[in-house]
N, C-alpha and C positions, 0 to 999 in steps of 0.2 A: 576607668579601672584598668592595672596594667599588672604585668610581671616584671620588679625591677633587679636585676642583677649586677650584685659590685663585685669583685675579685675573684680566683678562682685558685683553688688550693691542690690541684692537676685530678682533681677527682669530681668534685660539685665547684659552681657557682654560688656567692652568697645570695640565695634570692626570695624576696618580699614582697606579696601580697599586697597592692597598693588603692584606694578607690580615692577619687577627687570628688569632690562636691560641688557643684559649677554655682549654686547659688551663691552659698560662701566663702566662695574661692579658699576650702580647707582638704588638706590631705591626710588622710587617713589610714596607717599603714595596719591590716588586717591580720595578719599573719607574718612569723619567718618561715626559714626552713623549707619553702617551697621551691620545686625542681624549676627548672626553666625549660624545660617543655610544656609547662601545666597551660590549660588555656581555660581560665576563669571563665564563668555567665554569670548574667546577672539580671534578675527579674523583679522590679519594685526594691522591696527590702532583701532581698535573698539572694546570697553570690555561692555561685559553684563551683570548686577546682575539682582537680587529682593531684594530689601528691606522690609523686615516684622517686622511691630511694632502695638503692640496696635489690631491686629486682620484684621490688611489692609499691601497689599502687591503689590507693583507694583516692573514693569520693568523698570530699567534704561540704560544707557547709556554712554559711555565716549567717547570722543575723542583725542586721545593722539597728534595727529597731531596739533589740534586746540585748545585742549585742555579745550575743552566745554563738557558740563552736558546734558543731556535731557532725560525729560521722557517720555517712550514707551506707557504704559499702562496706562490707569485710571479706570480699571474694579475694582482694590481694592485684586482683588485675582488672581493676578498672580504669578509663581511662575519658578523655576530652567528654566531660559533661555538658547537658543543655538544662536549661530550668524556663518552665511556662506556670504560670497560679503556684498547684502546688503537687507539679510532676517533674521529677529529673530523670532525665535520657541520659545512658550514656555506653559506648561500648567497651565490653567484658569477655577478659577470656580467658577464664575461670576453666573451660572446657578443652583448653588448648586452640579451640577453634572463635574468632570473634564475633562476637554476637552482640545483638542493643536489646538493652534490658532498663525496665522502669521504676523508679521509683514513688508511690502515691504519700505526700508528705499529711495529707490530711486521714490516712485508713492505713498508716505503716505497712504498707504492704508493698512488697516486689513482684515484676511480674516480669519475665521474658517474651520480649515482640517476634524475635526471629530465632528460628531452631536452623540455620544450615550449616553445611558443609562446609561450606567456604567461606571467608572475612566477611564480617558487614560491618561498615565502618562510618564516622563522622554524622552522629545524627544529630538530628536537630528539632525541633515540638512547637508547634502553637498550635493551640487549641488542644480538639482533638487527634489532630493529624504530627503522625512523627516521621519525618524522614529522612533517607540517610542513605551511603553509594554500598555497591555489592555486587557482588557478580554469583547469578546463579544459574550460570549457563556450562557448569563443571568445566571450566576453563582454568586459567591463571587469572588471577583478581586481579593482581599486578596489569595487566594490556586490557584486561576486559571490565572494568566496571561500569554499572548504569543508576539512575536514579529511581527508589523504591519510597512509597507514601505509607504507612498503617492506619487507620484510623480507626482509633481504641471505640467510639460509639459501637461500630458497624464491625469489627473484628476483620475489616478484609483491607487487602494488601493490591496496593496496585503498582503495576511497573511504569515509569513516567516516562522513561527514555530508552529507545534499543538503539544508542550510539556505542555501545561498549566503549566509552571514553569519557564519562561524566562525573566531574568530582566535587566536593565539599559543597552540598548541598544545603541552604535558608531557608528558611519561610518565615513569609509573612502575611497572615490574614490568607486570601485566597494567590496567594500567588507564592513558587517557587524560584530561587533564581540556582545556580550552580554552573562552575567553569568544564567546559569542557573542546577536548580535543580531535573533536571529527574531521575539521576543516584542519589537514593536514599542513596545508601550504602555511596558515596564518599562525600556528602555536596553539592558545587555547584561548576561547571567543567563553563570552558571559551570554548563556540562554536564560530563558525565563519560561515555565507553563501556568495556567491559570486553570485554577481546579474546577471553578463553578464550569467554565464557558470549554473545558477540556480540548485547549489549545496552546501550541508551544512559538516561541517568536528569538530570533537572534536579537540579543539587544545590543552587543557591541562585536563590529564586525566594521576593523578600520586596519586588520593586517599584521599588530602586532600581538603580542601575549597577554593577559590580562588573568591574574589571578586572586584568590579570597576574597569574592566577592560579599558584601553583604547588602542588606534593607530593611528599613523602616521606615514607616507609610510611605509616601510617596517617592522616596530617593534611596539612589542606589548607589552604592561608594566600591569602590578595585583599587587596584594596584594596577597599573598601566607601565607595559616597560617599550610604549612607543618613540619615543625621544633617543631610544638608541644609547650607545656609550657605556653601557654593560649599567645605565642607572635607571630606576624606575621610579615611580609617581602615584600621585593618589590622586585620581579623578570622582566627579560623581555626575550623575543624569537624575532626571524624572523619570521614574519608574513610566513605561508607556502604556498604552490602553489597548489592549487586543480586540482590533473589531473584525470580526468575524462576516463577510459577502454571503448573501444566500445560493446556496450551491443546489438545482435543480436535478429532484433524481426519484425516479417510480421503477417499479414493476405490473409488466402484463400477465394475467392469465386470463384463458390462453390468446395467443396472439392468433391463431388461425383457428378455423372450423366453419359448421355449416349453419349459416341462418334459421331463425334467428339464433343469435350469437351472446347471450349475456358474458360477460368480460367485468374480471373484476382489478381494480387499478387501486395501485397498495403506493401511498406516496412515503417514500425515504428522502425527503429532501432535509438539507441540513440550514442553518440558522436564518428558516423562514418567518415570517408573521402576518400573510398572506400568500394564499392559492387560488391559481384559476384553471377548471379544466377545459382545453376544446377539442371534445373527442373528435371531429369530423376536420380541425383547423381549417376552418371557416372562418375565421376573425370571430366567431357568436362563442362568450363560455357557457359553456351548460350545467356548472358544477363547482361548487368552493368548498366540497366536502374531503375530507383527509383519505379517507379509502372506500370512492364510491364504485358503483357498480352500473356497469352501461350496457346497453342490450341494442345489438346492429340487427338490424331488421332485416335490410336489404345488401344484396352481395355483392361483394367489393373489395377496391384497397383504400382502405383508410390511415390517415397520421394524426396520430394524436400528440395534441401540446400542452404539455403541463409549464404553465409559467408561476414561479414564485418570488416574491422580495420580499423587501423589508424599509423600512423609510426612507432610502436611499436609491438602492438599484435592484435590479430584478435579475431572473437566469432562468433559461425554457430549457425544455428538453424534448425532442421528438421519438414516437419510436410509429412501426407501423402495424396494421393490422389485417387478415388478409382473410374474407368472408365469403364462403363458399355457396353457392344455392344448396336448400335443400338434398333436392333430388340430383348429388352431382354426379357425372359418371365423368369418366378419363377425357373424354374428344369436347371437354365442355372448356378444358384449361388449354392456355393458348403459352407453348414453348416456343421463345423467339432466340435464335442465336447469332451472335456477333462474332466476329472476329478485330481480336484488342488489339494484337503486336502485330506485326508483320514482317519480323526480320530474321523471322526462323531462327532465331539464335534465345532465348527464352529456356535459364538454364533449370535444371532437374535440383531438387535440392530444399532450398526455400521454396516453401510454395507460392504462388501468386496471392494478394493479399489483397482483401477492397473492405476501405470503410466510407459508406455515404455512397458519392458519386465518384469516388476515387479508386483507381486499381493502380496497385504499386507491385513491378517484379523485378529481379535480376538477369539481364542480360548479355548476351556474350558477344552484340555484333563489334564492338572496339577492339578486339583482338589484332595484336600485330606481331610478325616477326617471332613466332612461336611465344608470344608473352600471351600469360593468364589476364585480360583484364574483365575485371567484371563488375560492372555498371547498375545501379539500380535508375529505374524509369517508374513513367507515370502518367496515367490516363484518365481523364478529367472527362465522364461520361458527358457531363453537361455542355461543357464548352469545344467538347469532341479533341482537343490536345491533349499531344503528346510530349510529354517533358522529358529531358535527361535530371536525376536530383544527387549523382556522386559529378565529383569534377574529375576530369583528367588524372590528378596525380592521386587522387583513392586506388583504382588499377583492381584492387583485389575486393568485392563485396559480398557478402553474404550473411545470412539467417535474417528474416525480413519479419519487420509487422510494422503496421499501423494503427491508429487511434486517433481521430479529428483532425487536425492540422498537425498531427507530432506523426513522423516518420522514422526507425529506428532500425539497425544492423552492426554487424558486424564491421571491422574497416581493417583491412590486412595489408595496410600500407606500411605499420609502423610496429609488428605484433599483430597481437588480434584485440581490438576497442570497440569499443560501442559509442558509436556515433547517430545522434539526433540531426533531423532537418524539419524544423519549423516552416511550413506551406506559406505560412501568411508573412511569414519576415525572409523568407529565402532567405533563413541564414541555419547554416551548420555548426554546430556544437558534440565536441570531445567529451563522453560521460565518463568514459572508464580509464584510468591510465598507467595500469600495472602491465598491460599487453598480454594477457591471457583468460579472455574473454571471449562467451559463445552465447548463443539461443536467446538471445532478447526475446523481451516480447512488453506489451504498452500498454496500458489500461487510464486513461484519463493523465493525470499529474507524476503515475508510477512507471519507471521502467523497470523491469528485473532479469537478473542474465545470469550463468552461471560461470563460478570465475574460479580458480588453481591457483589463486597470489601467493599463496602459504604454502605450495604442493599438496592439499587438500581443496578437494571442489566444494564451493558450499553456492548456497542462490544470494546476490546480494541485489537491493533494490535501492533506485534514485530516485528522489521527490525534486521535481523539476522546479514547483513552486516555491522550494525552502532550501533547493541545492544541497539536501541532507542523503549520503549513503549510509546504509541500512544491513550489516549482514542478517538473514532471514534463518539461514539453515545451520544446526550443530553437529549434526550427524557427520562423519565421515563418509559414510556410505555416497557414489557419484550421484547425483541428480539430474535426472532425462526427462525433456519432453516437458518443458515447465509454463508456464499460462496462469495469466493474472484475469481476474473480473470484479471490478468490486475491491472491496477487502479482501477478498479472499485470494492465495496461491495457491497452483499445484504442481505436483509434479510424482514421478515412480523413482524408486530407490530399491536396491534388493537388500538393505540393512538385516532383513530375516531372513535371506537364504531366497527368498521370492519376489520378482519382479512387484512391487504394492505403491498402488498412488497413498500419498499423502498430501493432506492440507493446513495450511497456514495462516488462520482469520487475525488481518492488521490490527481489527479493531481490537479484540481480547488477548492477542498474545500469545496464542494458543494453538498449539502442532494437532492434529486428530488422522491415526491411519482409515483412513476409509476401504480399502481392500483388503482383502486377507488371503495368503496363500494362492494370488492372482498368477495373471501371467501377464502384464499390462507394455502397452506401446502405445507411442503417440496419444498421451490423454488429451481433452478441451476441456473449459469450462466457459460455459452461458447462464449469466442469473444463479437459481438453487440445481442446475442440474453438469453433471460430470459423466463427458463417454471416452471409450477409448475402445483400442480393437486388442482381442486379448486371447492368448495362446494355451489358457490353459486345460481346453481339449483336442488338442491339436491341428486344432479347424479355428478360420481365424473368425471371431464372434465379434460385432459391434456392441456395446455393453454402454447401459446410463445407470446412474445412482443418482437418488435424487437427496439432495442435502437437507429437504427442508422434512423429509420422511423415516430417511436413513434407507430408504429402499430401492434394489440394484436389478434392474430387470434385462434379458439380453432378446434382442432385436432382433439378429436374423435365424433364429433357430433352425427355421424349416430352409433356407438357404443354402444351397451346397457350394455354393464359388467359391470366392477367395474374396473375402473383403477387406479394406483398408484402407488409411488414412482417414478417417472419419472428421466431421468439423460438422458444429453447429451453430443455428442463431434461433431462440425462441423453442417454439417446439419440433423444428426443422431438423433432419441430418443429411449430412449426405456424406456421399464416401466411392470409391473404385470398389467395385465388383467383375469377375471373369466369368462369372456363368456361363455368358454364350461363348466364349472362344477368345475372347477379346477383353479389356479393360474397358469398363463403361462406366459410366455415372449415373449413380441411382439416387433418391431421394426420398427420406420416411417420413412421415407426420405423426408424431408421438401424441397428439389430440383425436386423426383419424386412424390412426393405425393401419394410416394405406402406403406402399411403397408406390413410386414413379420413380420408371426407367428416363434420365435426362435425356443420355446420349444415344445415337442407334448405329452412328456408320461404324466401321469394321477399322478405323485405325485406333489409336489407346489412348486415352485418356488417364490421366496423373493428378495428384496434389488439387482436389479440389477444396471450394472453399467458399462460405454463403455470406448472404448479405441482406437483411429482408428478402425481396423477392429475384435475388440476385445470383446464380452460380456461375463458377469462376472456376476454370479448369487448364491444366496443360496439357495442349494437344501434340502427340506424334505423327506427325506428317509423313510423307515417301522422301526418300533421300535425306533423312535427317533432320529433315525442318520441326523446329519445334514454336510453336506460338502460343499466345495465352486465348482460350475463348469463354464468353461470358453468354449465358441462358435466361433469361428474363420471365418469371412466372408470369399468364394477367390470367383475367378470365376472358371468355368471349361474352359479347353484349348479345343481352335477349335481344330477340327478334320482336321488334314494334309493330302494332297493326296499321293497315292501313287505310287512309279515313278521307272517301269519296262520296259525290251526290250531284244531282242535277237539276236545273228548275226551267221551269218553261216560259216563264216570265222573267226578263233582268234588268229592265226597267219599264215607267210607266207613269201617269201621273195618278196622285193620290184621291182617294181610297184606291 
């Protein structure tokens, strides 16, 4: 089925409705008078155009069976129709504004799918499911579209893509394809997501352009303009099979408190089909229940291993746990302190960062010849080394985090970038490359950073595993102090006149202010819970809200010092206090709701930061020296008895 056009009389083309019949090798011309924009469908017996003439454009119809005419619309503006059984999609803009609207061939009835603001355009239907590209992020449609699904059963609307660059969107059966232009470098690449298994995959990613895509069952056909020469091509593939690795992932509550201890472990892991738990990792599992409940008796530090697979491979996860006696009092917990750096040069700014066994900070000892250089390093508790992880000609680093073997900052060699270093490949990789780029920060697969490419600051985020940037934020308002966990982002904006965290759940799509009328600095997030130190009594308050409650309780009330920088892990905080005269490091347990004092000597301590049973802080020395030191929670071991006796006889012969 095609649109064929002869001559052209400096107004229209002569153009004709045409369907071929492949059995009978017979062509069959359907219609005149049809514009040469029009883009026929065709479903079994049933073809769908628009006709546009004169500034008026409706939807028609054929019936090859019956071999009758009829028309769909009479709005005047409708356009590129789709047909599935016996529904036709198509979008109308009847309202001045374009929209996609239905029409049900079997209950004459019309219905409108999308009520916005802005264009929604090129849909497409099977089944239940209609979709189609739009931008409703009150942008220009024009630079910002994504791919949006309806599904008429269930009345609800899902967003499929946030690349603001996705266009003329298929489907077929369970799976979507549509071109889009995220990968800036290559033109536009053919993705595909899969509804059931709610995963998305590049399918053609070889550098050139590749446009209109379409599919059915298993193959998939473009236009390919790789061969260069200003000429293009029609390729096709095998649609591929999205197989999904099981990805290992729980929560604890609570991770600390006093024996005995019941703990209850909530598993989130993603396309499992077996679990095993070993709350004590002993190699023994105790448990293959989805969200069991374990009760520590005796006190301690425990690590639990959640391992999950699937018929193929498996994926564990550790976290730990940390079991108080009973009756504890203060001199029962054993604070052991190290010292990390040693080069006095350990700069203010980033704070020292540890995930695991790893402590990563920026450093000033490279300095030459009045040049800024500044190095990030890195201390491997385990193997007790010390690494340099920027080279020589970085010179300039900062805003620092970490997350398993992925290590991330700023790089001011070349502008300001965001630059990754892979632990296990010692190799460095370029994320960002507009050169105005700040505050990374890492959470598994995601990095996110706040970036001014456009002269508006918004948060954008990279997916390591898919090479996909993400902008996150619409707001104009500047974004400070921003932190990933999970799905979930945060960050403070004053968009209302007041410094307010807000948050950004990946999985739903969905912005939620969570302050109101705050005064907020330096927020964190851990798991369901969000602190920050906050100004708006004029006394600086550490402050949590817990997300899974919606409720915001503040920590040091009765505190008169001066607190700040707060950072959490689990139900731990800790933070800089001046109470006594001096900057110290204190530490609160939102399970016990008891403060510990880390630090005691009389110089200041900065930018602390936790880690299980791990605190990590910068020290100020005499004469300027500044170093990183780390405090190591345990407990002290009870006291064992002791077990004596004597005999008078020690040998002899028997009886």
């Amino acid at each position: 089925m095609w649109v064929e056009c002869v001559g052209y009389d400096g107004n229209y083309y002569d153009c004709k409705l045409v369907v071929y019949d492949i059995p009978t090798a017979k062509r069959l011309q359907i219609t005149e008078n049809i514009c040469d924009g029009s883009t026929p469908a065709i479903y079994k017996d049933k073809i769908v155009w628009h006709c546009s003439q004169n500034g008026i454009s409706n939807i028609y119809m054929y019936n090859l069976s019956t071999f009758t005419k009829c028309q769909i619309t009479t709005s005047k503006q409708a356009f590129d129709p789709a047909i599935y059984a016996d529904r036709i999609v198509w979008t109308d803009s009847r309202n001045k504004i374009s929209n996609i609207y239905m029409y049900n061939l079997s209950t004459s009835k019309e219905a409108q799918i999308t009520d916005s603001k802005l264009p929604q355009l090129e849909s497409a239907i099977y089944g239940d499911n209609i979709v189609w590209e739009g931008d409703r992020g009150g942008r220009s449609y024009i630079l910002y579209p994504d791919i949006y699904m309806y599904n008429i059963s269930t009345s609800k609307t899902t967003q499929i893509t946030s690349s603001e660059s996705a266009f003329l969107p298929k489907i077929y059966k369970d799976n979507i394809i549509w071109m889009d232009g995220r990968n800036k470098n290559s033109g536009r690449d053919i993705y595909m997501y899969n509804i059931s298994m709610q995963e998305e995959a590049q399918i053609i990613m070889n550098g050139s352009t590749q446009n209109w895509p379409t599919i059915y069952e298993d193959r998939l056909v473009w236009q390919d303009w790789r061969n260069g020469n200003g000429y293009s091509d029609i390729y096709t593939c095998i649609v591929p099979t999205i197989v999904k690795s099981p990805i290992a992932n729980f929560s604890v509550k609570p991770d600390v408190g006093f024996a005995p201890l019941p703990v209850q472990f909530t598993d989130y892991s993603r396309n499992s089909v077996s679990r095993s738990w070993d709350f004590n990792n002993d190699g023994i599992p105790e448990s293959t229940e989805k969200n069991p409940v374990y009760v520590y008796t005796d006190p301690g530090n425990y690590t639990v291993n959640l391992t999950v697979g699937d018929v193929n491979t498996t994926d564990s996860k550790l976290s730990t746990i940390l079991v108080f006696p009973k009756d504890l009092v203060d001199d029962q917990l054993i604070l052991t302190e190290a010292q990390i750096s040693t080069s006095g040069e350990a700069i203010y700014g980033p704070s020292p960062k540890i995930y695991g066994d790893r402590i990563v900070w920026v450093d000033f000892r490279n300095h030459f010849d009045n040049q800024q250089t500044r190095d990030i390093y890195m201390y491997n508790l385990s193997t007790k080394k010390e690494t340099r992880i920027t080279t020589p000609s970085s010179r300039f680093s900062y805003g620092l985090d970490i997350y398993g073997d992925r290590i991330v900052w700023v790089d001011g060699r070349n502008g300001r970038h965001i630059c990754m270093y892979d632990i296990s490949t010692s190799k460095e990789t370029q994320i960002s490359f507009d050169g105005l780029a700040y505050s990374p920060s890492v959470y598994g697969d995601r990095i996110i950073w706040v970036d001014d490419r456009d002269g508006r600051y918004h948060i954008y985020m990279y997916n390591v595993s898919n090479c996909i940037e993400t902008r996150i934020t619409t707001n104009e308002s500047v974004p400070r102090g921003i932190d990933i966990y999970g799905d979930r982002i945060i960050w403070a904006d004053s968009r209302n006149g007041s410094d307010d965290i807000y948050m950004y759940n990946l999985s739903t799509s969905k912005e939620t202010q969570i302050t109101i009328n705050a005064s907020v600095y330096n927020p964190k997030i851990y798991g369901d819970r969000i602190i920050w130190q906050d100004y708006r009594d004029e006394i600086r308050h550490i402050h949590v809200y817990n997300i899974s409650n919606s409720k915001e309780i503040q920590i040091d009330s009765t505190i008169v010092g001066s607190t700040s920088e707060p950072d959490i892990y689990g139900d731990r905080l800790v933070y800089t206090d001046s109470r006594n005269g001096n900057y110290d490091i204190f530490m609160y347990n939102l399970s016990t709701q008891k403060e510990i004092q880390i630090t005691t000597n009389k110089s200041n301590q900065d930018d602390p930061a936790i880690y299980g049973n791990r605190i990590l802080w910068r020290n100020h020395g005499k004469y300027g020296i500044f170093d990183i030191y780390m405090c190591t929670i345990s407990l002290k071991e009870s006291k064992k008895s002791a077990t004596n006796f004597s005999a008078n006889v020690t040998s002899d012969l028997v009886p």
